[in-house]
C-alpha positions in Angstrom: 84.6 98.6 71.8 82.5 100.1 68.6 84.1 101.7 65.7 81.5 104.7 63.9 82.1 107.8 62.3 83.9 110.8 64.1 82.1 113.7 66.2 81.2 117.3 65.6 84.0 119.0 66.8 82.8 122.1 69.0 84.5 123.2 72.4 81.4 122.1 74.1 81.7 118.5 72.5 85.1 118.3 73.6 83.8 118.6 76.9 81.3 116.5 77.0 83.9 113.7 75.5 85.9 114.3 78.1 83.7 114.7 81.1 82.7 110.9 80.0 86.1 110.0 79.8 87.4 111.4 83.3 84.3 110.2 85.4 85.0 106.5 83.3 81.6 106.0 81.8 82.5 106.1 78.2 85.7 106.7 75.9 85.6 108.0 72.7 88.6 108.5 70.7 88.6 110.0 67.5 91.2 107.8 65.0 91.8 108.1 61.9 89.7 105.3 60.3 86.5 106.9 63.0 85.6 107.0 66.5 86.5 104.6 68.9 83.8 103.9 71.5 84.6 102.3 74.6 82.6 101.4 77.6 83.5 100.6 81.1 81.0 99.3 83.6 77.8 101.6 82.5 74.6 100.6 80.6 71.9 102.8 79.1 71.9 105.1 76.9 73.4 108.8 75.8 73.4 111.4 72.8 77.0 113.1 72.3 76.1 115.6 69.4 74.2 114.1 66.6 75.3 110.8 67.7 73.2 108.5 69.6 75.1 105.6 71.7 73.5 102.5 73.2 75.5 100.0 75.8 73.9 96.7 76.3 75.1 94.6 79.1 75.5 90.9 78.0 72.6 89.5 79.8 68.9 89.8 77.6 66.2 91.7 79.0 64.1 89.5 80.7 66.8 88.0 82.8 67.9 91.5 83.8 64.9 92.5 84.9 64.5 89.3 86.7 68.2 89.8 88.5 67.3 94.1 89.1 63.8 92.6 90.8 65.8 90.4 93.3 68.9 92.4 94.0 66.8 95.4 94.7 63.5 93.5 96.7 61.3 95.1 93.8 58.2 93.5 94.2 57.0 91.5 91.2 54.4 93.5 89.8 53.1 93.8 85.9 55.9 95.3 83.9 56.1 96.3 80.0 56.1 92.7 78.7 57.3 89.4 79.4 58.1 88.3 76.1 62.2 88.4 75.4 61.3 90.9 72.0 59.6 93.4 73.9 62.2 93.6 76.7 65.2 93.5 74.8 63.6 96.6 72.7 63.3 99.4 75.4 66.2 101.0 77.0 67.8 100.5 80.5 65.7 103.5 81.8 62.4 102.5 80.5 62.8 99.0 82.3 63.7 100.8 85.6 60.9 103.8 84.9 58.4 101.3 84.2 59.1 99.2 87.2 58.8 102.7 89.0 55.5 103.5 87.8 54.1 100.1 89.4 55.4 100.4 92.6 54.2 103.9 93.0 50.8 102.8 91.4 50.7 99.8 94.3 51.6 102.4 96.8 48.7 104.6 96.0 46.2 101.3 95.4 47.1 100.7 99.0 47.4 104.2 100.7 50.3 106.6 100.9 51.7 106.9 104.1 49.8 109.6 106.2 51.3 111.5 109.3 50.7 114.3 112.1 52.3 117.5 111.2 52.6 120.4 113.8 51.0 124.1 112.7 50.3 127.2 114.2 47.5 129.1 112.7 44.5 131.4 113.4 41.2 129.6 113.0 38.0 130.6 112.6 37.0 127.2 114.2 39.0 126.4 117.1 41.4 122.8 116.7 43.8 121.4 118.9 45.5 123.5 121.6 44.9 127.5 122.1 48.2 129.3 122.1 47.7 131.4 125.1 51.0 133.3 124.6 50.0 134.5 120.9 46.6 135.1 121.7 47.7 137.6 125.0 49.5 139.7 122.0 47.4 139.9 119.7 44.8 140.7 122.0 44.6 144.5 120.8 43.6 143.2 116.8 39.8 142.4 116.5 39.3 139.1 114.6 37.3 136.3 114.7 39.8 134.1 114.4 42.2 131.8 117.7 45.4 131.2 117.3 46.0 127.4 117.4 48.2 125.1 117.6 47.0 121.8 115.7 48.4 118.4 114.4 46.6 117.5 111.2 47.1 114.4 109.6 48.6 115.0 106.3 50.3 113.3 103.1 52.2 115.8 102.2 55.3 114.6 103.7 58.9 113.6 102.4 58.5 110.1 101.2 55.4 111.8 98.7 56.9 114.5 97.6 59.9 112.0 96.6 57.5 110.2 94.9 55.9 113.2 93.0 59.0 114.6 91.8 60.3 111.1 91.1 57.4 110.6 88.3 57.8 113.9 86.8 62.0 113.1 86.5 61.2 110.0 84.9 58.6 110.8 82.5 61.0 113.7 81.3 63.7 110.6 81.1 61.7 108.2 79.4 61.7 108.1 75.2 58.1 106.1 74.9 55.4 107.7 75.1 53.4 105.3 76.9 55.2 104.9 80.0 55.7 108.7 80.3 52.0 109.2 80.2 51.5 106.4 82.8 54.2 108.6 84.7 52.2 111.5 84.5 49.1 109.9 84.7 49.9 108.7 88.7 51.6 112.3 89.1 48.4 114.0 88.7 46.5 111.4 91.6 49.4 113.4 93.8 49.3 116.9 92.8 46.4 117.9 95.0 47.9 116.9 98.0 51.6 116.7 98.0 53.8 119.6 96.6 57.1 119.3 94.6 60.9 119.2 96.2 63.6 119.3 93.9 65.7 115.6 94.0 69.4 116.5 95.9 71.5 114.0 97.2 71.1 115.2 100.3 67.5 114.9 100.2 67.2 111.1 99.4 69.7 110.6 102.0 67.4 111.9 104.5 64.3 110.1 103.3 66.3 106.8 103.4 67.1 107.4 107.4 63.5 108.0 107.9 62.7 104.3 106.7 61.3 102.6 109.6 59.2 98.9 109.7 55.7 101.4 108.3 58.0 102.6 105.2 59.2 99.7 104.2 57.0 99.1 100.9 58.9 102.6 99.6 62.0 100.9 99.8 61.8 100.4 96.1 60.0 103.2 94.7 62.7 105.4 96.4 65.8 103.0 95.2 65.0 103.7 91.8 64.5 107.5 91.6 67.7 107.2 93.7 69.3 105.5 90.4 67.5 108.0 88.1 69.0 110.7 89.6 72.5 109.5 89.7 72.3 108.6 86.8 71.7 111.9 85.1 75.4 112.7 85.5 77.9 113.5 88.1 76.1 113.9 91.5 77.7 116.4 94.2 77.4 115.0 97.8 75.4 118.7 98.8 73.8 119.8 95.7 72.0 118.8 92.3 72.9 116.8 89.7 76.3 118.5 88.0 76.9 118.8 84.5 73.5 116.8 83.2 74.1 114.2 80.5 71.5 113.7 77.6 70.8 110.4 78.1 70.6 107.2 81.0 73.3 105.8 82.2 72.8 102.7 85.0 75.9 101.5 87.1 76.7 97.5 86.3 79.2 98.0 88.9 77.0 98.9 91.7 74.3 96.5 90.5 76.3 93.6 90.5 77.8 94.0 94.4 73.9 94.9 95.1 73.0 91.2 93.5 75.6 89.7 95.2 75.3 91.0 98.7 72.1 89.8 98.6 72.9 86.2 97.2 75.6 86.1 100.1 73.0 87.2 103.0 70.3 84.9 102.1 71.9 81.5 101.1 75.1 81.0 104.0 73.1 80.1 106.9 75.3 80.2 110.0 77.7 82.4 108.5 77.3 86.7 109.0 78.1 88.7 105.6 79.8 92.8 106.3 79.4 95.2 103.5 82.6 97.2 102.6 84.3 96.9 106.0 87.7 99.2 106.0 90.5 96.6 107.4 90.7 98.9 110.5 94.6 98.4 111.6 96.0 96.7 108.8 98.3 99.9 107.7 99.3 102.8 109.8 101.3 105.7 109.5 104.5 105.5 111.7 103.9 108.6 114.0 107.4 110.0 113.9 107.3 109.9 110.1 104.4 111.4 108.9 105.2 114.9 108.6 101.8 115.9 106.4 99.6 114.4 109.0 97.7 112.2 106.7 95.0 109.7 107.2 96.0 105.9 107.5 94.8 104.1 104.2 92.1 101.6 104.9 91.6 98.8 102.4 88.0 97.9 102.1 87.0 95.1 100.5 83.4 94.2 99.3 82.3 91.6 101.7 84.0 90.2 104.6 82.5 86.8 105.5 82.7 85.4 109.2 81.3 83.2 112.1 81.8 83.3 115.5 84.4 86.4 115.7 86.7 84.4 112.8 87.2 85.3 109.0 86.6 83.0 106.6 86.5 85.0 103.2 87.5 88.2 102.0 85.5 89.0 98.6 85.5 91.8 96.0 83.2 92.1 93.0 83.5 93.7 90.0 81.5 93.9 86.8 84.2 92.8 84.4 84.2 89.1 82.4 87.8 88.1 83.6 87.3 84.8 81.5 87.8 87.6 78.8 89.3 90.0 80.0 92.6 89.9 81.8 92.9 91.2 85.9 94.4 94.2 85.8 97.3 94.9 87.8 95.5 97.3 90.1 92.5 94.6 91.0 95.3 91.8 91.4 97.4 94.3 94.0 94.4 95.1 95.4 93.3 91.7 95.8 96.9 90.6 97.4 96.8 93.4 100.5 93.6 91.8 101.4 94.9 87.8 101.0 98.1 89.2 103.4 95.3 90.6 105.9 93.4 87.6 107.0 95.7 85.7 109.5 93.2 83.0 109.5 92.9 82.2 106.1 95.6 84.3 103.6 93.1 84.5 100.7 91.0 86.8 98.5 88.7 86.4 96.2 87.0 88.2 93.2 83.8 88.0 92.0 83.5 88.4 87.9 80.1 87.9 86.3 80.2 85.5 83.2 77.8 84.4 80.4 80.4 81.7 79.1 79.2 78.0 80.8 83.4 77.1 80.0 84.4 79.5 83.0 86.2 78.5 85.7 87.7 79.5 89.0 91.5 80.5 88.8 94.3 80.7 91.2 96.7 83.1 91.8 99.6 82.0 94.5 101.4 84.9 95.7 104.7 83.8 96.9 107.4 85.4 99.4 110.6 86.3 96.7 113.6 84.8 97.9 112.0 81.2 99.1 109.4 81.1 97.1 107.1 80.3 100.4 103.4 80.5 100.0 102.0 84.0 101.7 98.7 84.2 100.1 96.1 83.4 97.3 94.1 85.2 95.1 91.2 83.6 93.4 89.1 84.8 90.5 85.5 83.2 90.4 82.8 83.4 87.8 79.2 84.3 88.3 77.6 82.3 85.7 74.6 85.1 85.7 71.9 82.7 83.7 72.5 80.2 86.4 71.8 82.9 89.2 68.8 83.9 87.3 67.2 80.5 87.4 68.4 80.2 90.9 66.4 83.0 92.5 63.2 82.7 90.1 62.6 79.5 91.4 60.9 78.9 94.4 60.8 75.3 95.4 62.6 74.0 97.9 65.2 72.0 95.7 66.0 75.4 94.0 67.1 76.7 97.8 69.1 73.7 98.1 71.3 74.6 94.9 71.0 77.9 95.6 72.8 77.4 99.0 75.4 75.0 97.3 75.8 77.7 94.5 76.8 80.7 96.6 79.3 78.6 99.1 81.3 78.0 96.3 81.1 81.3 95.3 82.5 82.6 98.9 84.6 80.0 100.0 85.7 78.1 96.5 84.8 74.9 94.9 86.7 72.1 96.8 85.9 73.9 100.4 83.6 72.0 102.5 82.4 74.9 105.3 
Protein backbone atom coordinates (compact mmCIF):
# COMPACT_ATOMS: atom_id res chain seq x y z
CA UNK A 1 0.00 0.00 0.00
CA UNK A 2 1.58 3.47 -1.39
CA UNK A 3 0.57 6.86 -0.20
CA UNK A 4 1.04 9.89 -3.27
CA UNK A 5 -0.76 12.72 -4.18
CA UNK A 6 -4.50 12.72 -5.26
CA UNK A 7 -5.90 12.20 -9.01
CA UNK A 8 -7.32 14.50 -11.58
CA UNK A 9 -10.75 14.32 -10.90
CA UNK A 10 -12.68 13.93 -14.39
CA UNK A 11 -15.80 11.51 -14.94
CA UNK A 12 -13.58 9.40 -17.11
CA UNK A 13 -10.95 9.06 -14.23
CA UNK A 14 -13.47 8.07 -11.95
CA UNK A 15 -14.02 5.30 -14.19
CA UNK A 16 -11.03 4.18 -14.83
CA UNK A 17 -10.49 4.16 -10.71
CA UNK A 18 -13.18 2.13 -10.43
CA UNK A 19 -12.98 -0.25 -13.25
CA UNK A 20 -9.51 -1.17 -11.37
CA UNK A 21 -11.20 -1.37 -8.30
CA UNK A 22 -14.29 -3.75 -9.36
CA UNK A 23 -12.14 -6.20 -11.60
CA UNK A 24 -9.49 -6.16 -8.11
CA UNK A 25 -6.34 -5.15 -9.91
CA UNK A 26 -5.68 -1.94 -8.08
CA UNK A 27 -7.39 0.36 -5.31
CA UNK A 28 -6.96 3.82 -5.14
CA UNK A 29 -8.61 5.83 -2.62
CA UNK A 30 -8.43 9.33 -2.40
CA UNK A 31 -7.96 10.44 1.61
CA UNK A 32 -7.37 13.26 2.91
CA UNK A 33 -3.58 13.27 3.54
CA UNK A 34 -3.43 11.78 -0.63
CA UNK A 35 -4.10 8.74 -2.51
CA UNK A 36 -4.07 5.50 -1.20
CA UNK A 37 -2.77 2.81 -3.64
CA UNK A 38 -3.38 -0.65 -3.12
CA UNK A 39 -2.53 -3.68 -5.05
CA UNK A 40 -3.93 -7.14 -5.07
CA UNK A 41 -2.35 -9.95 -6.89
CA UNK A 42 -1.19 -7.98 -10.24
CA UNK A 43 2.37 -6.78 -11.40
CA UNK A 44 3.34 -4.45 -14.15
CA UNK A 45 2.68 -1.34 -14.82
CA UNK A 46 -0.30 1.41 -15.54
CA UNK A 47 -0.87 5.31 -16.10
CA UNK A 48 -4.23 6.56 -14.37
CA UNK A 49 -4.21 10.36 -15.55
CA UNK A 50 -0.89 12.00 -15.14
CA UNK A 51 0.03 9.45 -12.73
CA UNK A 52 2.25 6.68 -13.45
CA UNK A 53 2.03 3.44 -11.06
CA UNK A 54 4.59 0.58 -10.87
CA UNK A 55 3.84 -2.90 -8.72
CA UNK A 56 6.91 -4.94 -8.15
CA UNK A 57 6.30 -8.36 -6.91
CA UNK A 58 8.81 -9.26 -4.08
CA UNK A 59 11.05 -11.52 -5.91
CA UNK A 60 14.19 -9.48 -8.10
CA UNK A 61 14.35 -9.81 -11.68
CA UNK A 62 16.48 -12.36 -12.44
CA UNK A 63 14.80 -14.94 -10.30
CA UNK A 64 11.49 -14.06 -11.90
CA UNK A 65 12.55 -14.53 -15.09
CA UNK A 66 14.17 -17.73 -14.00
CA UNK A 67 10.69 -19.04 -12.21
CA UNK A 68 8.35 -17.50 -15.60
CA UNK A 69 11.11 -19.67 -17.87
CA UNK A 70 10.16 -22.92 -15.87
CA UNK A 71 6.53 -22.48 -15.06
CA UNK A 72 5.78 -21.70 -18.61
CA UNK A 73 8.56 -24.41 -20.52
CA UNK A 74 10.11 -21.09 -22.13
CA UNK A 75 13.13 -22.24 -23.61
CA UNK A 76 16.27 -20.64 -22.32
CA UNK A 77 17.21 -18.45 -24.96
CA UNK A 78 19.37 -14.92 -24.78
CA UNK A 79 17.22 -12.42 -22.95
CA UNK A 80 17.87 -8.53 -22.16
CA UNK A 81 20.66 -9.17 -19.59
CA UNK A 82 21.67 -11.40 -16.97
CA UNK A 83 23.01 -9.02 -14.69
CA UNK A 84 20.37 -8.30 -11.44
CA UNK A 85 20.68 -4.15 -12.44
CA UNK A 86 19.54 -4.56 -15.83
CA UNK A 87 16.62 -6.88 -14.98
CA UNK A 88 15.30 -5.31 -12.09
CA UNK A 89 15.18 -1.97 -14.43
CA UNK A 90 12.71 -2.90 -17.23
CA UNK A 91 9.12 -3.50 -16.57
CA UNK A 92 7.11 -6.79 -16.26
CA UNK A 93 6.12 -6.53 -19.98
CA UNK A 94 9.44 -5.82 -21.39
CA UNK A 95 10.79 -9.19 -19.61
CA UNK A 96 7.83 -11.15 -21.07
CA UNK A 97 8.03 -9.13 -24.69
CA UNK A 98 11.66 -9.70 -24.82
CA UNK A 99 11.44 -13.34 -24.06
CA UNK A 100 8.66 -13.20 -26.94
CA UNK A 101 10.87 -11.80 -29.45
CA UNK A 102 13.40 -14.89 -29.03
CA UNK A 103 11.17 -17.48 -29.26
CA UNK A 104 9.64 -16.14 -32.36
CA UNK A 105 13.21 -15.36 -33.64
CA UNK A 106 14.20 -19.31 -32.89
CA UNK A 107 10.99 -20.23 -34.61
CA UNK A 108 11.85 -18.48 -37.77
CA UNK A 109 15.85 -19.59 -37.41
CA UNK A 110 14.33 -23.05 -37.63
CA UNK A 111 11.31 -22.75 -40.00
CA UNK A 112 7.72 -21.75 -39.39
CA UNK A 113 5.41 -24.41 -39.64
CA UNK A 114 4.22 -24.86 -43.32
CA UNK A 115 0.87 -26.63 -44.31
CA UNK A 116 -1.53 -27.73 -47.34
CA UNK A 117 -4.31 -25.37 -47.81
CA UNK A 118 -7.28 -26.21 -50.21
CA UNK A 119 -8.17 -23.50 -53.25
CA UNK A 120 -10.17 -23.26 -56.09
CA UNK A 121 -9.00 -21.06 -58.74
CA UNK A 122 -8.68 -20.57 -62.59
CA UNK A 123 -5.11 -21.11 -63.80
CA UNK A 124 -3.43 -20.31 -66.62
CA UNK A 125 -1.19 -23.39 -65.83
CA UNK A 126 -3.07 -26.30 -64.88
CA UNK A 127 -2.31 -27.66 -60.82
CA UNK A 128 -3.79 -30.23 -58.92
CA UNK A 129 -7.32 -31.60 -59.78
CA UNK A 130 -9.63 -30.07 -62.83
CA UNK A 131 -12.99 -29.16 -61.52
CA UNK A 132 -15.07 -30.79 -64.06
CA UNK A 133 -18.37 -29.28 -62.65
CA UNK A 134 -17.05 -25.57 -62.85
CA UNK A 135 -15.44 -26.01 -65.97
CA UNK A 136 -19.00 -27.57 -67.74
CA UNK A 137 -20.46 -23.92 -66.65
CA UNK A 138 -18.33 -21.87 -67.57
CA UNK A 139 -17.88 -23.52 -70.68
CA UNK A 140 -19.77 -20.60 -72.79
CA UNK A 141 -16.75 -17.73 -71.40
CA UNK A 142 -13.59 -17.89 -73.55
CA UNK A 143 -10.43 -17.85 -71.38
CA UNK A 144 -7.29 -19.36 -71.19
CA UNK A 145 -7.53 -20.19 -67.95
CA UNK A 146 -8.87 -24.18 -65.92
CA UNK A 147 -10.52 -24.06 -63.10
CA UNK A 148 -8.56 -26.02 -60.38
CA UNK A 149 -8.71 -27.23 -57.47
CA UNK A 150 -5.08 -27.21 -55.69
CA UNK A 151 -3.45 -27.74 -52.30
CA UNK A 152 -0.47 -25.44 -52.06
CA UNK A 153 1.75 -25.60 -49.23
CA UNK A 154 1.55 -22.31 -47.47
CA UNK A 155 2.62 -20.36 -44.13
CA UNK A 156 0.09 -18.35 -43.91
CA UNK A 157 -1.76 -20.24 -41.42
CA UNK A 158 -3.17 -19.54 -37.84
CA UNK A 159 -0.21 -20.25 -35.54
CA UNK A 160 1.70 -17.21 -38.02
CA UNK A 161 -0.65 -14.96 -38.24
CA UNK A 162 -0.70 -15.33 -34.23
CA UNK A 163 2.69 -14.68 -34.27
CA UNK A 164 2.57 -11.55 -36.64
CA UNK A 165 0.03 -9.81 -34.78
CA UNK A 166 1.61 -10.91 -31.57
CA UNK A 167 4.86 -8.78 -32.47
CA UNK A 168 3.05 -5.80 -33.66
CA UNK A 169 0.84 -5.89 -29.95
CA UNK A 170 3.88 -6.09 -28.18
CA UNK A 171 6.06 -3.57 -29.81
CA UNK A 172 3.02 -1.13 -29.43
CA UNK A 173 3.20 -2.37 -25.45
CA UNK A 174 6.76 -2.13 -24.98
CA UNK A 175 8.31 1.49 -23.51
CA UNK A 176 12.17 0.70 -24.90
CA UNK A 177 12.89 1.38 -27.87
CA UNK A 178 15.09 -1.47 -28.47
CA UNK A 179 13.03 -4.31 -27.87
CA UNK A 180 10.20 -2.70 -29.95
CA UNK A 181 12.41 -2.39 -32.91
CA UNK A 182 13.57 -6.09 -32.51
CA UNK A 183 9.64 -6.59 -32.44
CA UNK A 184 9.23 -5.06 -35.57
CA UNK A 185 12.32 -6.02 -36.95
CA UNK A 186 11.05 -10.10 -36.91
CA UNK A 187 7.50 -8.69 -38.02
CA UNK A 188 8.70 -7.52 -41.27
CA UNK A 189 10.62 -11.29 -42.04
CA UNK A 190 6.56 -12.25 -41.86
CA UNK A 191 4.78 -9.70 -43.63
CA UNK A 192 5.35 -11.15 -47.10
CA UNK A 193 3.86 -14.23 -46.36
CA UNK A 194 1.44 -14.25 -43.52
CA UNK A 195 -1.36 -11.61 -43.20
CA UNK A 196 -2.74 -10.00 -39.93
CA UNK A 197 -5.83 -11.36 -37.66
CA UNK A 198 -6.88 -9.29 -34.91
CA UNK A 199 -6.03 -11.21 -31.30
CA UNK A 200 -9.80 -12.36 -29.74
CA UNK A 201 -10.06 -14.73 -27.12
CA UNK A 202 -11.74 -16.87 -29.14
CA UNK A 203 -8.99 -16.91 -31.55
CA UNK A 204 -6.08 -18.11 -29.22
CA UNK A 205 -8.48 -20.61 -27.96
CA UNK A 206 -8.64 -22.12 -31.22
CA UNK A 207 -4.91 -22.02 -32.04
CA UNK A 208 -4.22 -23.73 -28.67
CA UNK A 209 -6.65 -26.85 -29.74
CA UNK A 210 -4.68 -27.06 -32.89
CA UNK A 211 -1.40 -27.87 -30.83
CA UNK A 212 -0.38 -31.26 -31.82
CA UNK A 213 3.35 -33.10 -31.19
CA UNK A 214 4.65 -30.71 -34.83
CA UNK A 215 3.38 -27.41 -32.79
CA UNK A 216 4.80 -27.88 -29.87
CA UNK A 217 7.89 -25.33 -30.05
CA UNK A 218 4.87 -22.46 -30.34
CA UNK A 219 3.71 -23.47 -27.10
CA UNK A 220 5.57 -20.53 -25.73
CA UNK A 221 5.51 -17.95 -28.27
CA UNK A 222 1.62 -18.35 -28.13
CA UNK A 223 1.49 -18.37 -24.02
CA UNK A 224 2.81 -15.09 -23.90
CA UNK A 225 0.84 -13.14 -26.52
CA UNK A 226 -1.95 -15.03 -24.68
CA UNK A 227 -0.75 -12.96 -21.44
CA UNK A 228 -0.24 -9.77 -23.50
CA UNK A 229 -3.55 -9.71 -24.51
CA UNK A 230 -5.21 -10.37 -21.22
CA UNK A 231 -3.48 -8.35 -19.85
CA UNK A 232 -4.57 -5.22 -21.72
CA UNK A 233 -7.65 -5.13 -19.59
CA UNK A 234 -10.83 -7.01 -19.17
CA UNK A 235 -11.10 -9.81 -21.84
CA UNK A 236 -14.79 -10.89 -22.98
CA UNK A 237 -15.01 -14.71 -23.57
CA UNK A 238 -16.35 -13.80 -27.54
CA UNK A 239 -14.84 -10.63 -28.34
CA UNK A 240 -11.72 -8.12 -28.05
CA UNK A 241 -10.13 -6.78 -25.27
CA UNK A 242 -12.83 -4.47 -23.26
CA UNK A 243 -12.23 -1.24 -21.86
CA UNK A 244 -8.16 -1.18 -22.68
CA UNK A 245 -5.94 -0.03 -19.80
CA UNK A 246 -2.84 2.22 -20.52
CA UNK A 247 -0.36 0.17 -19.14
CA UNK A 248 0.65 -3.93 -18.37
CA UNK A 249 -0.60 -5.63 -15.96
CA UNK A 250 0.59 -9.65 -15.36
CA UNK A 251 -1.54 -11.98 -13.10
CA UNK A 252 0.81 -13.22 -9.91
CA UNK A 253 -2.13 -15.31 -9.19
CA UNK A 254 -2.25 -17.31 -12.27
CA UNK A 255 1.52 -17.46 -12.36
CA UNK A 256 2.06 -18.85 -9.18
CA UNK A 257 -0.67 -22.05 -9.67
CA UNK A 258 1.15 -22.24 -13.24
CA UNK A 259 4.73 -22.68 -11.15
CA UNK A 260 3.29 -24.81 -8.95
CA UNK A 261 1.37 -27.22 -11.10
CA UNK A 262 4.33 -27.76 -12.68
CA UNK A 263 6.61 -28.33 -9.44
CA UNK A 264 3.77 -30.89 -8.43
CA UNK A 265 3.80 -32.90 -11.92
CA UNK A 266 7.44 -33.21 -12.20
CA UNK A 267 8.79 -34.05 -8.70
CA UNK A 268 5.91 -36.78 -6.99
CA UNK A 269 6.87 -39.73 -8.88
CA UNK A 270 4.14 -42.38 -8.29
CA UNK A 271 1.70 -40.05 -7.43
CA UNK A 272 -0.95 -38.31 -10.39
CA UNK A 273 -1.60 -34.39 -9.96
CA UNK A 274 -5.57 -32.95 -11.36
CA UNK A 275 -5.79 -29.36 -12.12
CA UNK A 276 -8.95 -27.57 -10.77
CA UNK A 277 -11.11 -30.67 -10.40
CA UNK A 278 -14.93 -29.53 -9.31
CA UNK A 279 -15.74 -31.94 -6.15
CA UNK A 280 -18.44 -33.53 -8.42
CA UNK A 281 -21.16 -34.80 -5.57
CA UNK A 282 -19.98 -33.09 -2.67
CA UNK A 283 -23.19 -30.54 -2.51
CA UNK A 284 -26.49 -30.98 -4.21
CA UNK A 285 -29.60 -29.26 -4.33
CA UNK A 286 -32.44 -31.24 -2.68
CA UNK A 287 -34.87 -31.76 -5.67
CA UNK A 288 -38.12 -30.96 -3.92
CA UNK A 289 -36.53 -27.68 -2.67
CA UNK A 290 -35.08 -25.94 -5.32
CA UNK A 291 -37.76 -23.97 -6.75
CA UNK A 292 -35.27 -21.56 -9.03
CA UNK A 293 -33.76 -24.65 -10.64
CA UNK A 294 -30.26 -23.66 -9.96
CA UNK A 295 -27.03 -25.37 -10.62
CA UNK A 296 -25.37 -27.46 -7.65
CA UNK A 297 -22.26 -25.52 -6.48
CA UNK A 298 -19.05 -27.33 -7.16
CA UNK A 299 -16.03 -26.56 -4.96
CA UNK A 300 -12.92 -26.75 -7.06
CA UNK A 301 -9.82 -26.75 -5.54
CA UNK A 302 -6.35 -26.15 -7.21
CA UNK A 303 -4.84 -29.54 -7.30
CA UNK A 304 -6.24 -32.71 -6.18
CA UNK A 305 -3.33 -35.21 -5.60
CA UNK A 306 -3.86 -39.08 -5.75
CA UNK A 307 -2.61 -42.71 -6.42
CA UNK A 308 -4.21 -45.61 -7.22
CA UNK A 309 -8.09 -44.31 -7.25
CA UNK A 310 -7.31 -42.64 -3.44
CA UNK A 311 -6.89 -38.88 -2.32
CA UNK A 312 -4.14 -37.98 -0.60
CA UNK A 313 -4.06 -34.02 -0.80
CA UNK A 314 -6.35 -31.45 -1.58
CA UNK A 315 -4.27 -28.08 -2.45
CA UNK A 316 -5.14 -24.42 -3.18
CA UNK A 317 -2.61 -21.69 -4.07
CA UNK A 318 -2.81 -18.26 -3.81
CA UNK A 319 -0.39 -15.44 -4.32
CA UNK A 320 -0.67 -13.86 -0.92
CA UNK A 321 2.38 -13.95 1.93
CA UNK A 322 0.20 -15.45 4.74
CA UNK A 323 3.41 -15.24 7.06
CA UNK A 324 2.25 -11.44 6.59
CA UNK A 325 -0.74 -11.31 5.85
CA UNK A 326 -3.60 -12.95 7.82
CA UNK A 327 -6.13 -15.86 5.86
CA UNK A 328 -9.04 -14.30 5.21
CA UNK A 329 -12.19 -15.69 6.28
CA UNK A 330 -13.22 -16.58 2.75
CA UNK A 331 -9.87 -18.68 1.91
CA UNK A 332 -10.13 -20.38 5.44
CA UNK A 333 -14.11 -21.35 4.70
CA UNK A 334 -13.03 -22.29 1.53
CA UNK A 335 -10.29 -24.31 2.66
CA UNK A 336 -12.69 -26.17 5.39
CA UNK A 337 -15.48 -27.45 2.63
CA UNK A 338 -12.56 -29.08 0.97
CA UNK A 339 -10.76 -30.69 4.43
CA UNK A 340 -14.68 -32.06 5.14
CA UNK A 341 -14.63 -33.58 1.44
CA UNK A 342 -11.79 -36.01 1.51
CA UNK A 343 -13.03 -39.17 3.45
CA UNK A 344 -9.70 -40.41 3.26
CA UNK A 345 -7.72 -37.92 4.65
CA UNK A 346 -9.95 -34.61 6.17
CA UNK A 347 -7.36 -32.00 5.17
CA UNK A 348 -6.59 -29.04 2.98
CA UNK A 349 -3.89 -27.22 2.32
CA UNK A 350 -2.86 -23.69 0.97
CA UNK A 351 -0.02 -22.86 -0.87
CA UNK A 352 1.33 -19.06 0.03
CA UNK A 353 4.59 -17.95 -1.70
CA UNK A 354 7.14 -16.43 0.89
CA UNK A 355 10.49 -14.53 0.69
CA UNK A 356 10.93 -14.72 4.65
CA UNK A 357 13.47 -17.97 5.46
CA UNK A 358 11.45 -17.74 9.30
CA UNK A 359 8.19 -19.14 7.55
CA UNK A 360 6.62 -21.92 8.59
CA UNK A 361 3.78 -24.29 8.03
CA UNK A 362 0.60 -23.60 10.27
CA UNK A 363 -2.31 -25.66 11.45
CA UNK A 364 -5.65 -24.93 11.60
CA UNK A 365 -7.95 -27.83 13.45
CA UNK A 366 -11.42 -27.41 12.63
CA UNK A 367 -13.45 -28.99 15.27
CA UNK A 368 -17.13 -30.34 15.53
CA UNK A 369 -18.97 -27.50 18.22
CA UNK A 370 -20.50 -29.29 20.96
CA UNK A 371 -17.59 -32.10 21.52
CA UNK A 372 -15.02 -30.48 20.35
CA UNK A 373 -14.16 -33.75 18.00
CA UNK A 374 -11.58 -33.35 15.38
CA UNK A 375 -13.44 -33.14 11.66
CA UNK A 376 -10.77 -31.59 9.66
CA UNK A 377 -7.46 -29.57 9.15
CA UNK A 378 -6.43 -26.81 7.38
CA UNK A 379 -2.83 -26.16 6.76
CA UNK A 380 -1.07 -23.02 5.42
CA UNK A 381 2.38 -23.81 3.76
CA UNK A 382 5.06 -21.40 2.54
CA UNK A 383 6.74 -21.45 -0.80
CA UNK A 384 10.03 -20.13 0.06
CA UNK A 385 10.33 -18.78 -3.82
CA UNK A 386 14.46 -18.24 -3.66
CA UNK A 387 14.61 -21.84 -2.66
CA UNK A 388 12.33 -22.95 -5.67
CA UNK A 389 14.47 -20.88 -7.85
CA UNK A 390 17.68 -22.68 -7.01
CA UNK A 391 15.79 -25.84 -7.12
CA UNK A 392 14.75 -25.80 -10.75
CA UNK A 393 17.97 -23.88 -12.14
CA UNK A 394 19.99 -26.63 -11.16
CA UNK A 395 20.39 -29.57 -13.02
CA UNK A 396 22.42 -32.19 -11.21
CA UNK A 397 21.13 -35.02 -10.01
CA UNK A 398 21.40 -33.97 -6.12
CA UNK A 399 19.37 -30.92 -7.01
CA UNK A 400 16.39 -33.57 -8.28
CA UNK A 401 16.77 -35.27 -5.11
CA UNK A 402 15.86 -32.04 -2.95
CA UNK A 403 13.76 -30.97 -5.44
CA UNK A 404 11.60 -34.21 -4.84
CA UNK A 405 12.01 -33.92 -1.03
CA UNK A 406 11.02 -30.09 -1.33
CA UNK A 407 7.66 -30.46 -3.15
CA UNK A 408 6.38 -33.64 -0.91
CA UNK A 409 6.40 -31.49 1.89
CA UNK A 410 4.83 -29.01 0.03
CA UNK A 411 1.67 -31.52 -0.87
CA UNK A 412 1.58 -33.72 1.92
CA UNK A 413 3.27 -31.62 4.96
CA UNK A 414 6.50 -31.80 6.75
CA UNK A 415 6.34 -34.77 9.17
CA UNK A 416 4.43 -37.02 6.36
CA UNK A 417 6.44 -39.81 5.07
CA UNK A 418 4.36 -40.83 1.55
Amino acid sequence: MLRGRCLESTPAMHRMVELLSNSRLLSLTELRSGLEIRAFSHAGRIRVGDLEISVRPKIPGRSLVSLIRYAYGYRRLKLISDTVQELDNYGFEDLLITQLNAEISELITRGLRRSYQRRSENLASPRGRLDIDRFAMNQANCSATLPCTHHPRTSNILLNQILFAGLHLAASMTSHIEISRESLRLASLLSDEISKVELRPTLLKQAFQQMSRLTESYQPALSIIKQLVESQGIVLDDGPVQHTFPGFLFDMNLFFQMLLSRLLRENLPGFHVIDERGLIGMMRYDPAFNPRRARTPTPRPDFIVGRDGQTFSILDAKYRDLWEHNLPREMLYQLVVYAISCRERACSSILYPTTDLRARESRIDVTAPLDGHRIGQVCLRPVHLPTVVELVTSRSRQSYQERVAYVKKLAFGADDGK
